[in-house]
Every structure is written in C-alpha cells, then in structure tokens.
C-alpha positions as CSV (number, residue, x, y, z in Angstrom):
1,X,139.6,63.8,116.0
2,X,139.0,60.0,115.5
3,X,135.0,60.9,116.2
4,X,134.7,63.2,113.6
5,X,136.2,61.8,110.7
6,X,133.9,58.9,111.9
7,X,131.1,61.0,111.8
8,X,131.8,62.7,108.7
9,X,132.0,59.5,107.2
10,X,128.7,58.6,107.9
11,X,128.0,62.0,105.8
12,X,126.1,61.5,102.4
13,X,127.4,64.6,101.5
14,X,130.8,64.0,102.3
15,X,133.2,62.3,99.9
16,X,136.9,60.8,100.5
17,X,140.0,62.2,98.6
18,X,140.7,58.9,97.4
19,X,137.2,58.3,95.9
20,X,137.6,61.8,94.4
21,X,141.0,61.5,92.7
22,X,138.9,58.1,91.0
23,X,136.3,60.0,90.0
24,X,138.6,63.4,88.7
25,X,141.0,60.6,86.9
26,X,137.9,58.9,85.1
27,X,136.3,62.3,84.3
28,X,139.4,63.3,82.8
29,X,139.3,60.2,80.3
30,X,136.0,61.2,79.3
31,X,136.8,64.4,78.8
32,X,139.8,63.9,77.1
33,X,137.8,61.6,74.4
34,X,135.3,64.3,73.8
35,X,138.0,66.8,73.8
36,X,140.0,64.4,71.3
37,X,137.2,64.2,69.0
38,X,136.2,68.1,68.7
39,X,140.0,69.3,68.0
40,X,140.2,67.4,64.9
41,X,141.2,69.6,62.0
42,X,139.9,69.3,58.6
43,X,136.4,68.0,59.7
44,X,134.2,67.1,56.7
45,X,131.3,69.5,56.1
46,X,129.1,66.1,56.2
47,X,129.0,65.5,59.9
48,X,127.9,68.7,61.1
49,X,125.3,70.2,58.1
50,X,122.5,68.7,58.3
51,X,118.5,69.4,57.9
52,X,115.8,71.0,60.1
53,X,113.1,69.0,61.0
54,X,110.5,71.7,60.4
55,X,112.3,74.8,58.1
56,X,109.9,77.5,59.9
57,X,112.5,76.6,63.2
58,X,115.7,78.7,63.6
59,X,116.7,76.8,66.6
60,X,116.0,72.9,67.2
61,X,116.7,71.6,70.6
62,X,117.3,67.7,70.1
63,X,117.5,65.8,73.3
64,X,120.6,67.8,74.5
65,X,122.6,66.7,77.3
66,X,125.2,69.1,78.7
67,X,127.0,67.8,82.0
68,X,130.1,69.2,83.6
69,X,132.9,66.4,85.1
70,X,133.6,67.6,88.5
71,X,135.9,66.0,91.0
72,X,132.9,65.0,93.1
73,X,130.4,63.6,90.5
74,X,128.8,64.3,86.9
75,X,126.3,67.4,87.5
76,X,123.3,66.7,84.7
77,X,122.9,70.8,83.9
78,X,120.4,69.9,80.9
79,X,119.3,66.2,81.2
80,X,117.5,65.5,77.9
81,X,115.9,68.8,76.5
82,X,113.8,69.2,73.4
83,X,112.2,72.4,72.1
84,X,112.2,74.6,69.3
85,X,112.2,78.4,68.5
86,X,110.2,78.9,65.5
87,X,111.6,82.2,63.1
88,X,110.4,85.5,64.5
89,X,109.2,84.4,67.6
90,X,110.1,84.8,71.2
91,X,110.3,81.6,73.3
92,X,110.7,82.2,77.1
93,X,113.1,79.7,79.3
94,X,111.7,79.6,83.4
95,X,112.4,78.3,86.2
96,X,114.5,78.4,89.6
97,X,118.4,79.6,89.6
98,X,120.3,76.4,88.6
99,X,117.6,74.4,86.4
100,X,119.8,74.4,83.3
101,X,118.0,77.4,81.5
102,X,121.9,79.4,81.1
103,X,124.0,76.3,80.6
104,X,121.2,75.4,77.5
105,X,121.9,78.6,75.3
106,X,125.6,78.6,76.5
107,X,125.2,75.5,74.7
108,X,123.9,77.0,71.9
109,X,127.0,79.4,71.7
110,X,129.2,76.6,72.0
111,X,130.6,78.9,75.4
112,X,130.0,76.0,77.9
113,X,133.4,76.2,79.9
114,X,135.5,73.1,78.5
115,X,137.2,70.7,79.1
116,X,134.9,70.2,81.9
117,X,131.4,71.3,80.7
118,X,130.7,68.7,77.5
119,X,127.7,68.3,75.2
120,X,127.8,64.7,75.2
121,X,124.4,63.9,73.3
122,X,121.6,65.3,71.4
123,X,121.4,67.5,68.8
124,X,121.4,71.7,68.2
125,X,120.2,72.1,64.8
126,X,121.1,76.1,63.8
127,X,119.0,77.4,60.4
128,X,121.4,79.9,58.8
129,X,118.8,80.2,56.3
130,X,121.4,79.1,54.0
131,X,122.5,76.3,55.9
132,X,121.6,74.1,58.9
133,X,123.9,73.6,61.5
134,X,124.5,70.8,64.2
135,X,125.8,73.1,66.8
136,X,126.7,69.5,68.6
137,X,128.9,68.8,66.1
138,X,130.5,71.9,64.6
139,X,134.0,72.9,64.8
140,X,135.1,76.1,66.5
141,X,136.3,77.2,63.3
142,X,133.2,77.5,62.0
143,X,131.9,78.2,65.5
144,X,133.2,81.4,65.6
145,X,131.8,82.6,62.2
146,X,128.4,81.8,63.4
147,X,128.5,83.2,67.4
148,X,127.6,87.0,67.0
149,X,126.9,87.0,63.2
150,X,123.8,84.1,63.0
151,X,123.5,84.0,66.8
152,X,124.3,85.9,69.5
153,X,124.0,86.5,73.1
154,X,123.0,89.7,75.7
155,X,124.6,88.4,78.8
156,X,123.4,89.2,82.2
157,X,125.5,91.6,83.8
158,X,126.7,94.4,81.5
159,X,128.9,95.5,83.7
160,X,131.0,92.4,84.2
161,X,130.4,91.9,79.9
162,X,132.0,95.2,78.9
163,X,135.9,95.4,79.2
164,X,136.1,98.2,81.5
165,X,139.8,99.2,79.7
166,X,138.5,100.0,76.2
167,X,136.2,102.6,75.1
168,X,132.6,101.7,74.1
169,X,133.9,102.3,70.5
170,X,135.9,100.6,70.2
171,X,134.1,97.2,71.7
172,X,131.1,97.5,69.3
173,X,133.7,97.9,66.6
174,X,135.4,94.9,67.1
175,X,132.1,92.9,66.9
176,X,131.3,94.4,63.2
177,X,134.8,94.3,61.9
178,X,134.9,90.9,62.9
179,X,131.8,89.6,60.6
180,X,132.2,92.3,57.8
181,X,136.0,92.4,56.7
182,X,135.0,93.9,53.1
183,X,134.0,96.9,55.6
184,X,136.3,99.8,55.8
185,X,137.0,101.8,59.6
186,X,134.6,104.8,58.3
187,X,131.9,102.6,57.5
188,X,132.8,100.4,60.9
189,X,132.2,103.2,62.8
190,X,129.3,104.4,61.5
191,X,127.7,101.4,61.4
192,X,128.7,101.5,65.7
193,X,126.8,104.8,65.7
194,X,124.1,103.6,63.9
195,X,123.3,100.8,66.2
196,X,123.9,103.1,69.5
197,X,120.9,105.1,67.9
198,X,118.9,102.2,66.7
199,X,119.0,101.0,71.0
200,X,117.5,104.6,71.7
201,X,120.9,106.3,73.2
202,X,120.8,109.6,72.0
203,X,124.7,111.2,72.1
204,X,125.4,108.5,70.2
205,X,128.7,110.0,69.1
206,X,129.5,110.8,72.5
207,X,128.5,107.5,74.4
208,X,130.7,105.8,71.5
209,X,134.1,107.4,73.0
210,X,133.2,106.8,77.1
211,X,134.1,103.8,78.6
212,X,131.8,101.5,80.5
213,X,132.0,103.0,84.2
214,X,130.8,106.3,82.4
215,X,127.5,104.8,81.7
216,X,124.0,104.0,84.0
217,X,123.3,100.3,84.1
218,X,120.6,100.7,81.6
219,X,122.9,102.4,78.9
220,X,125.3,99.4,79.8
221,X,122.5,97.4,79.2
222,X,121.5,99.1,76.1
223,X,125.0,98.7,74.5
224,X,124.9,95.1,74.8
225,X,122.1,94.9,73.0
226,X,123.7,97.0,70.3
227,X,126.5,94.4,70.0
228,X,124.1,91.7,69.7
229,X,122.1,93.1,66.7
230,X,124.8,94.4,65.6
231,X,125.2,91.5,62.8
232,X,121.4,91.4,62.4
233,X,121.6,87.9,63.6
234,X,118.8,85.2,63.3
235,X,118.7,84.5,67.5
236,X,118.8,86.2,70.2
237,X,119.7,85.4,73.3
238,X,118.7,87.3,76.2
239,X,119.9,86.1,79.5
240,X,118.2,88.1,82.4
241,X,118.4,91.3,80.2
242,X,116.8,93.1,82.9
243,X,117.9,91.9,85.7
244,X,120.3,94.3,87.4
245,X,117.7,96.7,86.3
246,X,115.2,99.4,88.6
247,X,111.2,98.6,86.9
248,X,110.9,101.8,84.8
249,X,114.7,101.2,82.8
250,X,113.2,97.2,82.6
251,X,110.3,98.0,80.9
252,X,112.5,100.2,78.4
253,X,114.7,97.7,77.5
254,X,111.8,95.0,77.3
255,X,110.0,97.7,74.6
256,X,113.7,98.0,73.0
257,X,114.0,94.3,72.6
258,X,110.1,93.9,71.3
259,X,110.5,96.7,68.8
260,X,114.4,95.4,67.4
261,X,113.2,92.0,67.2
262,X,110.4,93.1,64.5
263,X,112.8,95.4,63.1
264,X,115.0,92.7,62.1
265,X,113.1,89.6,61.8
266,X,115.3,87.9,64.8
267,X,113.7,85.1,67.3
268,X,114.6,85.7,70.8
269,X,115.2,83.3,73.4
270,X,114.7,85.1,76.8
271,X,115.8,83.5,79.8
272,X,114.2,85.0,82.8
273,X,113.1,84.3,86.5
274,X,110.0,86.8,86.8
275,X,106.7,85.6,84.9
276,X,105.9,89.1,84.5
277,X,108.4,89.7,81.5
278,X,107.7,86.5,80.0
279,X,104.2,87.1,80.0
280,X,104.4,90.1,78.6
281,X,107.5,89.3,76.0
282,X,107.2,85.3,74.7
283,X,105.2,83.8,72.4
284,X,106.3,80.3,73.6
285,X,107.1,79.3,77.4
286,X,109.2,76.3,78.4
287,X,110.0,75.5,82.3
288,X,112.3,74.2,83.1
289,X,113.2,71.5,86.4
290,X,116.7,70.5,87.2
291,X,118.2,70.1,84.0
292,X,114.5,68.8,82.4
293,X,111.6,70.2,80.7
294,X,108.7,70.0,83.1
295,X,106.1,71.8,80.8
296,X,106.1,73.7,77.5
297,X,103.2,75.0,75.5
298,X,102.1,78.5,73.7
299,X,102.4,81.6,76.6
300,X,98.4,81.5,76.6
301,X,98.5,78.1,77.5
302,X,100.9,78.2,80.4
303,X,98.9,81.4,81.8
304,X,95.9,80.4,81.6
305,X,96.0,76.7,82.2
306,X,99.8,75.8,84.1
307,X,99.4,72.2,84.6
308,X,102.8,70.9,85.9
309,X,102.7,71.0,89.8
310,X,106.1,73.3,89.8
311,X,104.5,75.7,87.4
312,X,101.5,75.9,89.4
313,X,104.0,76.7,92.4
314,X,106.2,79.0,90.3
315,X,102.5,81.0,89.7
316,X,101.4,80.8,92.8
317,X,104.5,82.3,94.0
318,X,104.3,85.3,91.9
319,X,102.8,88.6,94.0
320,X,99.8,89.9,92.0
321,X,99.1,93.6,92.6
322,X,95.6,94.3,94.4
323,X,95.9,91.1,96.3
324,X,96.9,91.1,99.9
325,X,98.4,88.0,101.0
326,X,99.8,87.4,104.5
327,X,102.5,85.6,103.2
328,X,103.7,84.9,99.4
329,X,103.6,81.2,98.5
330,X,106.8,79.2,98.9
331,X,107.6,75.6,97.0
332,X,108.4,73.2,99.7
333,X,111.6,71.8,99.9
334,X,114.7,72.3,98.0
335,X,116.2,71.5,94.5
336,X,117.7,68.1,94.3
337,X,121.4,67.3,94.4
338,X,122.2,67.3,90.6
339,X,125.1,65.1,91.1
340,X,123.1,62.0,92.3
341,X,119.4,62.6,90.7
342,X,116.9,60.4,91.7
343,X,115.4,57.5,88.8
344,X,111.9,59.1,89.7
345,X,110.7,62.9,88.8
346,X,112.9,65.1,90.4
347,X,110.2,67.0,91.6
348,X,108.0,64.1,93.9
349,X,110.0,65.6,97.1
350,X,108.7,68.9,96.7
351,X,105.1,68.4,95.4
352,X,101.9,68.2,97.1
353,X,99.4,66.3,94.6
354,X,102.1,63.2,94.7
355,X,100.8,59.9,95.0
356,X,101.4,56.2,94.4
357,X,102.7,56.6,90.5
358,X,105.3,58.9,91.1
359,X,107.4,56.0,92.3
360,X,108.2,55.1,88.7
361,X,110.3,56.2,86.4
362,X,110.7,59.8,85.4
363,X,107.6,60.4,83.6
364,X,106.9,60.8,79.9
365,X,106.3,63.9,77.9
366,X,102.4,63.8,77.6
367,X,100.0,66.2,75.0
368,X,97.6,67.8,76.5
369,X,97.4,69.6,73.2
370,X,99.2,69.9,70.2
371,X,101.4,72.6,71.2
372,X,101.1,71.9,75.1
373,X,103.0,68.9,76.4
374,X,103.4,67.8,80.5
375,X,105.8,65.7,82.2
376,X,103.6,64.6,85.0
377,X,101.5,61.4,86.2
378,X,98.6,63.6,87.1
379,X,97.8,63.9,83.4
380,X,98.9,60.7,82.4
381,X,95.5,59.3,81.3
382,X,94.3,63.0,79.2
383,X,96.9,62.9,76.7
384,X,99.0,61.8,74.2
385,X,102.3,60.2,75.4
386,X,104.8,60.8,72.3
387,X,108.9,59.9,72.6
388,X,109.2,62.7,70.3
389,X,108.5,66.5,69.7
C-alpha cells in the first residue's frame, strides 16, 4: 500500500485531498465575489448598455474569458476570444470536442452553469437594434427578457431539450407567451401552429398535441427550431443542429435553417464538427483551439487557403468523396490539459511545421488579410500583427 501511494505521488496527474480542499476553498472565494457582484438588485442601466464597435455587428465577442473553478484547477474553456457576427450573416465555430466552441455561446445565453462556470473578463456586446447590451454585465433580470426573444439557442439533442411530460403544444406556447404577454391563448396557439408550418411539419395541428417520444429525431429537431424563431430573434444559435441526424434529414434541416434565416433577417452562429456543413452554411469561419482562436477569416478564405497548422489538419482529416485513401489523416497527439496550459501555443505538441519560435510566448493574432487573421509563427513575417480586431 505504502508503494503505491508513493507512486501515485510521483503522478502529475494526481492531486492530494489536502491540496484540493485549498484549491475548492480559494475557488469558492472567487466565486463567491463574482457571484456577489452579479446578484446585486437595482443595477444602473449605465454599466451594462453600452455601444457596438461597428453597428452592422449583432454580436461582438470582446476578449471573453469563461473558466469553470473546479476542485482540481481553473479549466480556461474560452481563453481570450474575439470575433464578431455581422447582421444577416452566418458565422461558423470549428474545431475538436472540448475547444470552447459550446461554453462561448452558452456564454452568450448567460446559461454557463454557475456558481462554478464564471465570465470573468471581456466583453459580449448584444445589438437589440434598439439597444446594445454587455451580456458580461447584464443582470438576469434583464437576461431573461433578452434569451429566446433577441437571442436564442437550438441545442444539440432534441430529445434531451424537449420535456418529455408536456405536449409539444404546450412547450412552444410557453416560449411565445413568455415574450408577448399583450397576446391572448387563441392567438398563442396559432402563432405555435404557424411556426410548426413555417419549419415544414405538415399536421401541424396534430404534431402540436403529441408529446416528444411521438416524433422522428428530425421532427424533434424541427420543433426546436420552431421555438427558436419563434420570437423572430436577431441570433441564432445552432449547436450541432444536425448532429443526431441520418445525411438526407441533415441536409433538410440545414435548407430549413438557410431559408428561415432569410425569412427573418436573423444571423446564425452554427457550431459544428463536420467542415461539410459549414462549408456549405457560413459566411464566416472561426476555429477554434483549446479555449483560443487559432484562425478566422471569410469561409472562402479558410477553404481555399487554411493557414493555421490545426486547420490544415482539421482539412486534411476530412474524407473527400472520389478519393481513396488507405487511411484518413489523424492530428498527432492529444489536446492539452486545460487546467495547466502551457505559456507557449497550445498546439507546438501536436504540430509538424514547429520550429525554434514556437518556444515563445503564445503567438499574436497576425493579418494575412483584412478579414483573415492567424495565430501562428509560420506567418509571422507576411502580416499585420494587431492587439485588436
């Protein structure tokens, strides 16, 4: 017994209780700080209205950090993000499971799971187009006039979305009755049928009295999207909307989201693993690396020129139909630990053009053009290095 608590000592990976509780009790002073500060009541309007930096933006990322206070660490989920989502336009968020591409427009939503999960700096700047919010800053009082009627959210899973105990009905109801309390239950209703219609389901009247289990995945799907145009809100944000899907419903719902977008001049921000829909669906692409931007540009740019070694990978990993390959393309090596992220780019370990300069510090974001920037040494004499957007 007295070897192996010797060796597990000797573990990197392993931690003590003691050294835990220290960690959990300073945590829980941060926390409660943060926590302190966003239950205030009567917050003046001043600290959390405030202008957009370009008015054509619905969404500004401002060098957003979002970390969650474990027991064993701080885990940096978004580390310093900046990018925006220009009105009517679709920006696409990729990269591997666990880069920070959810925990961003959770952040957005203001649904990070508290008291751990904390926005501790940056800025979220919302365009109402009446007003500009500081999602950073906003109370949840006004938070939850906002989530579902300016912004909302298709989440992943529509099985696991959708109370399985209440009618379909009656959960699209809620949503509109919520935001529009001039609106009488006839006109609630209708407007529920209207937007079962508008997402293609045609027994509209019937779909609106089954309950969840009664439905396909891609009519669970479909209803989601209902609720989240319900309100004909400025953003959209799809998280893996096709994800649980077979290829023919995907390309449906992909159509659906293209064709409602245009229908009610909403932006879309669609976080996705496969290349293929964002190829096909954004306007904008940003990758994203372990909490950090890596690369961001227009969709054309990313295609046709990736520059960022783990977009290069992340394309090279992709099967492309009439090529025969003996094996598909693999990025070597595996995501850093989040808790303890190295002072150099987190992706040296893993990447093949390396060399002496990726010892420094975690690179700059550098212009390749104006609308396609690079964190990366390899390009460190062919741009522009800004501190900025």
């Amino acid at each position: 017994m007295a070897l192996f608590n010797k060796k597990k000592s000797k573990d990197a990976n392993y931690i003590s209780a003691k050294e835990s509780r220290r960690i959990s009790s300073e945590n829980r002073k941060i926390t409660d700080e943060i926590e302190k500060q966003r239950n205030r009541k009567n917050v003046p309007r001043e600290e959390y209205i405030t202008q957009m930096k370009d008015p054509n933006n619905v969404v500004e990322f401002d060098d957003l950090h979002t970390y969650f206070f474990t027991d064993i660490g701080t885990v940096k989920a978004v580390d310093g993000v900046s990018f925006n989502i220009p009105q009517g336009k679709t920006v696409g968020v990729v990269g591997e499971s666990g880069c920070g591409k959810s925990v961003t427009s959770l952040s957005l939503m203001q649904l990070v799971q508290r008291p751990q999960g904390q926005i501790v700096k940056g800025a979220i700047r919302l365009n109402t187009g009446e007003e500009v919010y500081d999602i950073a800053k906003t109370p949840s009082s006004e938070m939850q006039k906002l989530r579902g009627n300016t912004v909302s959210m298709i989440f992943q899973e529509p099985m696991t979305s959708l109370n399985p105990v209440f009618r379909i009905g009656v959960q699209l109801d809620e949503v509109i009755a919520l935001h529009n309390e001039d609106m009488s239950k006839e006109d609630v209703k209708k407007r529920s049928i209207e937007m079962l219609e508008l997402v293609g389901i045609a027994n509209s009247e019937g779909v609106y009295k089954m309950y969840p289990h009664e439905l396909s995945g891609g009519m669970r799907q479909r209803i989601m999207i209902a609720m989240g145009i319900a309100c004909n809100p400025r953003v959209i944000i799809a998280d893996e909307p096709t994800t649980a899907l077979d290829v023919t419903i995907q390309a449906q719902i992909l159509e659906l989201l293209r064709n409602l977008k245009d229908k009610i001049n909403s932006s879309i921000m669609l976080i996705t693993h496969d290349l293929g829909v964002i190829a096909e669906m954004a306007d904008y692409v940003v990758v994203m690396y372990a909490g950090k931007i890596v690369e961001r540009g227009t969709a054309e740019e990313i295609f046709k020129n990736p520059c960022h070694p783990y977009t290069i990978g992340l394309m090279n990993s992709k099967p492309v139909v009439g090529k025969e390959v003996d094996r598909l393309y693999s990025i070597p090596g595996k995501v850093p630990n989040p808790i303890d992220m190295p002072n150099y780019c987190y992706f040296k370990d893993r990447c093949e053009k390396r060399f002496g300069k990726c010892e420094a510090a975690y690179p700059h974001e550098i212009y390749l053009t104006p609308t396609h920037a690079v964190s990366c040494y390899l390009y460190d004499d062919k741009g522009e290095v800004k501190d900025g957007r």
